[in-house]
C-alpha positions in Angstrom: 2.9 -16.9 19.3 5.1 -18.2 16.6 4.8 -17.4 12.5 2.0 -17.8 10.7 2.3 -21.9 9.7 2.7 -22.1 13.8 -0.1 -20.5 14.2 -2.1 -22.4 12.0 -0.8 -25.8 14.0 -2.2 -24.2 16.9 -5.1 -23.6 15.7 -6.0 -26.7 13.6 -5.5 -28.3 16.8 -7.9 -26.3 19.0 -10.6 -26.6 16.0 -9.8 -30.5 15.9 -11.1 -30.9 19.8 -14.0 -28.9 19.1 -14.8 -30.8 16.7 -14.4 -34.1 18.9 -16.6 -33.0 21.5 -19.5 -32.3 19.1 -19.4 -35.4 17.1 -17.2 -37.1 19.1 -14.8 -38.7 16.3 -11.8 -36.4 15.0 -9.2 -36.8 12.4 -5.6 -38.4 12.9 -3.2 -35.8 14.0 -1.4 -34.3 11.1 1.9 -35.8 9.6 1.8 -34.4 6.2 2.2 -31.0 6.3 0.5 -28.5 4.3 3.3 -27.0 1.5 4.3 -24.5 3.7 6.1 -21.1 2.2 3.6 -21.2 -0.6 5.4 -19.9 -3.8 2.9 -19.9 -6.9 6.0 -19.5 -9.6 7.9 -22.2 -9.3 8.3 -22.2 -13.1 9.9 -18.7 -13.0 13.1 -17.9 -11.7 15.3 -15.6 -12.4 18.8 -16.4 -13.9 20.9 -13.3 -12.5 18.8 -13.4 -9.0 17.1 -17.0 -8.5 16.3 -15.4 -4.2 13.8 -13.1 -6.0 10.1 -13.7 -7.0 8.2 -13.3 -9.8 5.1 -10.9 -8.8 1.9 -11.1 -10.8 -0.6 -9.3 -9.1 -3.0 -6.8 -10.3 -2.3 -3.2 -10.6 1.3 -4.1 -10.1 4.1 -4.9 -12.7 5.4 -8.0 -13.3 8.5 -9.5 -13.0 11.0 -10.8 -10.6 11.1 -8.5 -7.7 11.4 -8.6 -3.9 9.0 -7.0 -1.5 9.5 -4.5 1.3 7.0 -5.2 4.5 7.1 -2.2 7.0 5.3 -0.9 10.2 4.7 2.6 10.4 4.2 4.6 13.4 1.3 7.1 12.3 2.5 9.5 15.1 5.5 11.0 13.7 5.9 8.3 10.3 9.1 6.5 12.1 9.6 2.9 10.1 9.9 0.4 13.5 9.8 -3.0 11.6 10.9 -3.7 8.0 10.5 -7.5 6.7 11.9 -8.5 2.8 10.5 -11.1 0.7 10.7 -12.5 -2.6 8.1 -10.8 -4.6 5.9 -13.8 -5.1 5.5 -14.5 -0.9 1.9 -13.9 -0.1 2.1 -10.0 2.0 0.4 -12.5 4.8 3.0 -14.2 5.4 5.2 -11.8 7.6 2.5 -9.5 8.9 1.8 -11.3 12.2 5.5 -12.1 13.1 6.0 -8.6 12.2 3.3 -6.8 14.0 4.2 -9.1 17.5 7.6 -8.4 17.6 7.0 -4.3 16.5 4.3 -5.5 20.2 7.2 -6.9 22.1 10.4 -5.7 21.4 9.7 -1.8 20.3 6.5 -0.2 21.5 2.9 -1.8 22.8 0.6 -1.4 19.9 -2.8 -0.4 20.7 -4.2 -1.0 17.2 -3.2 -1.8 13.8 -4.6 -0.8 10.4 -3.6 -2.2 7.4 -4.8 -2.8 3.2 -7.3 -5.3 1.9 -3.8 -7.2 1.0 -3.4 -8.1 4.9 -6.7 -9.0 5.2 -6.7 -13.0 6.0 -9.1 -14.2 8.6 -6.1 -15.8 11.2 -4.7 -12.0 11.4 -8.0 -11.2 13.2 -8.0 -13.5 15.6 -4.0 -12.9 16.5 -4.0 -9.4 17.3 -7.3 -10.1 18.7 -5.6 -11.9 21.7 -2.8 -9.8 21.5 -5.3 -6.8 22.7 -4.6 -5.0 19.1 -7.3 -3.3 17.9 -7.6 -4.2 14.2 -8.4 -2.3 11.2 -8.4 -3.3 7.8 -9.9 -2.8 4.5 -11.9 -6.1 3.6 -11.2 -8.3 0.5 -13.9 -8.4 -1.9 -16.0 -11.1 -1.7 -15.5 -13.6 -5.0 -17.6 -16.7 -5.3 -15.7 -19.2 -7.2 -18.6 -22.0 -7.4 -19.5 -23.5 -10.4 -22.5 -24.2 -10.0 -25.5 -22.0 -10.5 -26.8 -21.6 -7.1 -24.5 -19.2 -5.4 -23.4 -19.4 -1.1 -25.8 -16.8 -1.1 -28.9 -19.0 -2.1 -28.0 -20.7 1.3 -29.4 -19.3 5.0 -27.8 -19.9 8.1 -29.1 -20.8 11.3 -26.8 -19.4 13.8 -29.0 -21.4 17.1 -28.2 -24.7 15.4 -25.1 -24.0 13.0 -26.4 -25.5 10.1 -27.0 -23.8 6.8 -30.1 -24.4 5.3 -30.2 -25.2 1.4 -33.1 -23.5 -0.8 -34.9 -26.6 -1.2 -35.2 -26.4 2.7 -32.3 -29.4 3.9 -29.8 -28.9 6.1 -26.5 -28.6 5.4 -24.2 -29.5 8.8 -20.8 -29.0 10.3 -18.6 -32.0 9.4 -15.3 -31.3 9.5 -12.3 -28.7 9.7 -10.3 -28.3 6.2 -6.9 -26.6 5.9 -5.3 -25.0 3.1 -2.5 -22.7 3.0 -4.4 -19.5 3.1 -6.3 -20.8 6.7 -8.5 -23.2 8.1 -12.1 -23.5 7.2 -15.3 -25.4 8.7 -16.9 -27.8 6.1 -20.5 -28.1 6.0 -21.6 -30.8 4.1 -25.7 -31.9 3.0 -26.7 -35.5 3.5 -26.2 -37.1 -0.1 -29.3 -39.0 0.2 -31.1 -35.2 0.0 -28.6 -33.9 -2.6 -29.7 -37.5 -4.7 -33.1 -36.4 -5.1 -33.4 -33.0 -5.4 -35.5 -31.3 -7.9 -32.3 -28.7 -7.7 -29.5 -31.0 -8.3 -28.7 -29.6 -11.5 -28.1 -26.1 -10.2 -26.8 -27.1 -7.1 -24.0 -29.7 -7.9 -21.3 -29.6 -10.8 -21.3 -32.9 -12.7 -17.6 -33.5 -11.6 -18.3 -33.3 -7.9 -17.5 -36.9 -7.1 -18.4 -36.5 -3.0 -22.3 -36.1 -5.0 -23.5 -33.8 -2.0 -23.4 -30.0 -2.0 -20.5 -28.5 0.5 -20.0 -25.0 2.1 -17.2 -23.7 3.7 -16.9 -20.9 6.7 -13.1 -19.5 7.8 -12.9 -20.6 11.8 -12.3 -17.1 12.4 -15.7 -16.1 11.1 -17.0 -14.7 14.3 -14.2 -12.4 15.2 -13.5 -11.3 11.4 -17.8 -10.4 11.4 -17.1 -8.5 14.7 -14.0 -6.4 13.2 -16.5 -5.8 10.2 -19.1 -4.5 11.7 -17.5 -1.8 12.8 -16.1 -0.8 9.8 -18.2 2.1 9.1 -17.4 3.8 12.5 -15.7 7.2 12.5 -12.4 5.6 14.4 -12.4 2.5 12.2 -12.4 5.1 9.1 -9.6 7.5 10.7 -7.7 4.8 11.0 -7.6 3.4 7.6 -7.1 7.1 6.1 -4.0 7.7 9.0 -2.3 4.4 7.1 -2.9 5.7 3.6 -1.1 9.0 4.7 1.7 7.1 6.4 2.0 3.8 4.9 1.8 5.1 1.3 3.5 8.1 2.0 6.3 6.6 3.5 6.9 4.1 0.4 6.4 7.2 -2.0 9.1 9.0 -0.2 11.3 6.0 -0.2 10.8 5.3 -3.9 11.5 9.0 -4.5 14.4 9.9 -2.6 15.5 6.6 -0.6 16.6 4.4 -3.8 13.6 2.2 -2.7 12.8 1.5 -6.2 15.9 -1.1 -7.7 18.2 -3.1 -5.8 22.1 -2.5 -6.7 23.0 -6.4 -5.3 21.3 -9.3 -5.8 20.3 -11.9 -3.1 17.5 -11.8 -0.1 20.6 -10.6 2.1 21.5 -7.5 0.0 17.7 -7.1 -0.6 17.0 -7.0 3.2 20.0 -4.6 4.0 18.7 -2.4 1.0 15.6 -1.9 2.4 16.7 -1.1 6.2 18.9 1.5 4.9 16.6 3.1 3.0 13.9 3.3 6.3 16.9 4.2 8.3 17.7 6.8 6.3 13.7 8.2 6.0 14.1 7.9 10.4 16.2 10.1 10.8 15.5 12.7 8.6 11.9 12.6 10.4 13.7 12.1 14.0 15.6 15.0 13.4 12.2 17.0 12.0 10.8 16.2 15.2 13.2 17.0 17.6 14.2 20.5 16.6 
């Protein structure tokens, strides 16, 4: 299936016919790629170990660091994929690439349960059509708009797919948007409404220059709502607490008696053979648990 910014291509693609046959007009194919790689520090780089990243993330220290992804086996805790990035990568980057090869070239995975950190609407979608079941604590929500009437001041019509504004106008599908974190359908309200509204004020920001109110919906939405819904299921819960006990287990061990915790060499390379000795070391320790 490719890496993630493949995926994404794939996608953009699919959503870009869709969109043809209902309106029956669709954007020029892409030639200007989105940035992809997305590094938010380009301002901070390390002098002694410019391969690294600086990390700024809540909860977690900052500085210039590198990151260890890893797929645990919640059987017997045996490490079957490790992944090393600079420190300011976003963790969805190597997740799906990860997970299909762990799919391919190791052992079938049935289902997958990961952190809210994982949690990015195309990773539903992927393991969805790899057959992976997938569980996943959800991001919380953040509504970013200015303005003083919320997404939540806004009711969708699921028959018609339009989004109906509180002043009762619709707001309709009108185009597919990409960023780097995904691809998202626009809806946009006619600006002949949005002009003479008795709700402008609330509803637009006086630097909006398109002068009509816009909402956006991941085109993942339906599968990410299905994963969701079962959230509060007994197996959906099991699993989350089964990657707690492994996945943070397993880095707690590492960082405790696996030199997980500083590098001794600088460089991605050195960083990447760091890490696979350290979960090769933790392997067989528990190989050798579990075959005695």
């Amino acid at each position: 299936m490719g890496n993630y910014w493949e995926r994404l291509d794939a996608y953009e693609e699919e959503g870009l016919e869709e969109l043809k046959r209902q309106t029956g007009q669709r954007r020029a194919k892409r030639t200007k790629q989105v940035k992809k790689d997305k590094r938010r520090s380009h301002k901070k780089v390390s002098s002694t170990d410019p391969e690294s990243g600086y990390m700024k993330r809540p909860g977690k220290p900052s500085g210039f660091y590198y990151l260890s992804h890893q797929t645990t086996d919640p059987d017997h805790g045996i490490i079957t994929a490790v992944t090393v990035t600079p420190g300011d990568v976003h963790d969805s980057r190597p997740y799906l690439e990860q997970l299909e090869y762990v799919h391919k070239s190791v052992v079938p995975l049935q289902a997958a349960a990961a952190d809210s950190a994982y949690d990015f609407p195309l990773a539903h979608r992927a393991l969805e059509e790899l057959g992976i079941d997938f569980f996943v604590v959800p991001q919380p929500a953040h509504d970013r708009t200015k303005a003083e009437l919320k997404r939540d001041a806004f009711t969708y019509n699921e028959q018609r797919d339009v989004y109906l504004c509180p002043n009762g106008k619709e707001l309709r599908r009108k185009r597919l948007y990409r960023s780097g974190s995904g691809l998202f359908w626009e809806y946009w309200a006619e600006k002949k409404d949005c002009g003479s509204c008795p709700l402008r004020q609330k509803c637009l920001n006086e630097t909006d220059k398109a002068g009509t109110r816009k909402l956006q919906d991941s085109y993942f939405k339906t599968v990410v709502q299905e994963h969701f819904s079962r959230r509060w299921e007994p197996d959906y819960r099991e699993a989350l607490k089964q990657r707690q006990i492994w996945c943070e287990g397993t880095f707690a061990a590492q960082k405790w008696g696996h030199n997980l915790t500083r590098l001794l060499r600088r460089g991605l390379e050195a960083a990447e053979d760091h890490c696979l000795l350290s979960a090769a070391a933790l392997n067989l320790k528990r190989m050798i648990k579990h075959s005695v």
